[in-house]
C-alpha positions as CSV (number, residue, x, y, z in Angstrom):
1,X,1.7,-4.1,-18.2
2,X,3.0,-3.1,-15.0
3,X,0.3,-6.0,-13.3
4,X,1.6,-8.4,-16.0
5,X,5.3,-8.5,-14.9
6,X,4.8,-7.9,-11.4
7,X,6.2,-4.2,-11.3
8,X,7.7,-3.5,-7.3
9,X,6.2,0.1,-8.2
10,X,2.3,-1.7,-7.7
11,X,3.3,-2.2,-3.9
12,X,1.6,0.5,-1.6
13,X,4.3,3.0,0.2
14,X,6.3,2.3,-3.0
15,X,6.5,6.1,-4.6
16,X,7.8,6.9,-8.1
17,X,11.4,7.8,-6.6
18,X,11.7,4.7,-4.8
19,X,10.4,2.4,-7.7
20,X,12.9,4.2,-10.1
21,X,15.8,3.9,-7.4
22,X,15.2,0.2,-7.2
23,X,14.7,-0.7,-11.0
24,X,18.2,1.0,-11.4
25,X,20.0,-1.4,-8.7
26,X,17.9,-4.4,-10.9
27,X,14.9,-4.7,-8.4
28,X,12.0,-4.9,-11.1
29,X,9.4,-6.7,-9.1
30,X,8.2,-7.8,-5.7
31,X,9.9,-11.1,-6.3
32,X,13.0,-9.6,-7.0
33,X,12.8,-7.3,-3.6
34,X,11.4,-10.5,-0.8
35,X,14.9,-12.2,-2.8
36,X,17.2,-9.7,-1.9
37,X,16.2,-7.8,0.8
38,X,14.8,-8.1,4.2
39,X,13.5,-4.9,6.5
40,X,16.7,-3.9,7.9
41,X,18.7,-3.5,4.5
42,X,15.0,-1.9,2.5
43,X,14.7,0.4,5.7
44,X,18.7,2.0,4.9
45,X,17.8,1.8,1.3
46,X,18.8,5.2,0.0
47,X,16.7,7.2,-3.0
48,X,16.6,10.5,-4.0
49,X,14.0,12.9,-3.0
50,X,14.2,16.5,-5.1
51,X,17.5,16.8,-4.6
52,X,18.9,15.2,-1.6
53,X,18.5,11.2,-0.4
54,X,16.2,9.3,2.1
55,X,16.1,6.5,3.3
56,X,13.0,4.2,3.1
57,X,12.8,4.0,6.8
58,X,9.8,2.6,8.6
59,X,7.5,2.2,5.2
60,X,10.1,-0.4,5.1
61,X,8.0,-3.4,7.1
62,X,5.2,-2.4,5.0
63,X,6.7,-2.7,1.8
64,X,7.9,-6.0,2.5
65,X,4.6,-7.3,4.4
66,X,2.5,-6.2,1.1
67,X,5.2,-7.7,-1.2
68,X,5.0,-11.0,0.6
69,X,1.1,-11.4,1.1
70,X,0.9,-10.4,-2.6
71,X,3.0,-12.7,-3.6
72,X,1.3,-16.2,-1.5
73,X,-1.7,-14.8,-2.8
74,X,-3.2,-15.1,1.0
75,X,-4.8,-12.2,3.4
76,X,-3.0,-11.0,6.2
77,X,-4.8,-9.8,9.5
78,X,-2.3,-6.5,10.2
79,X,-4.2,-5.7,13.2
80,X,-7.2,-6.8,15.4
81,X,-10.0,-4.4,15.3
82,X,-10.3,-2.5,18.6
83,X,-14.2,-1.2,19.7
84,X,-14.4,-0.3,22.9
85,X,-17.7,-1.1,24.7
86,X,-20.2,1.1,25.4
87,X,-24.1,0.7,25.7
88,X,-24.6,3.0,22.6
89,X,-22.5,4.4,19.1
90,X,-23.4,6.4,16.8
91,X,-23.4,5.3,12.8
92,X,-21.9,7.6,10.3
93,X,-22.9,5.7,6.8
94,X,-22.4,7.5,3.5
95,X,-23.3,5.8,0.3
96,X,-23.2,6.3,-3.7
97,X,-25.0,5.6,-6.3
98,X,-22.8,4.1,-9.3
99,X,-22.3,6.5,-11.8
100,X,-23.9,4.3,-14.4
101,X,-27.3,3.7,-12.2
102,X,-27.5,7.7,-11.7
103,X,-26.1,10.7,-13.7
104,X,-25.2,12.6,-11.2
105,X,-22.9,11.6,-8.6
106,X,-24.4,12.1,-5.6
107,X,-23.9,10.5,-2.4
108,X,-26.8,10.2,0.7
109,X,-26.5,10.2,4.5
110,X,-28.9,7.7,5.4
111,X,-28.7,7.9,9.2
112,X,-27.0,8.5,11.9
């Protein structure tokens, strides 16, 4: 349901006190929150947290950036992967069988 009208509580760094703070100022979805916000106002956007408020702060950018590329269904490079060069790494690879291909989950270390 929450997929089908585009809840603003789907976005990632949206928690539950933030989702409910918005849908009670009438921000139900990430359409609603790219058409009435922008990062400056989202970041001083006040919710409560046990028993005293926060602001949203620097999740802020994010919030927006996920909203956005969610909503022009197109990816978004957020950074440029950085290696740096030397003549030899070292490979760490896990990997897991699908629970419905093996009954036990297990997971093997095939080199490194």
């Amino acid at each position: 349901m929450a997929e089908a009208a585009s809840d603003v509580s789907l976005l990632p760094n949206v928690d539950q006190s933030l989702a409910r703070a918005l849908h009670g100022f009438g921000v139900c979805t990430w359409e609603e929150l790219l058409a009435v916000s922008n990062v400056t106002s989202l970041s001083e956007f006040r919710r409560f947290v046990g028993i005293r408020q926060q602001k949203v702060g620097k999740k802020a950018e994010r919030i927006l950036l996920f909203a956005d590329t969610i909503e022009k269904q197109q990816e978004k490079i957020l950074a440029v992967p950085s290696i740096p060069s030397f003549p030899n790494y070292v490979m760490f690879d896990l990997e897991g069988m699908p629970p419905q291909f093996d009954e036990l989950d297990r997971i093997y270390l095939w080199g490194m």
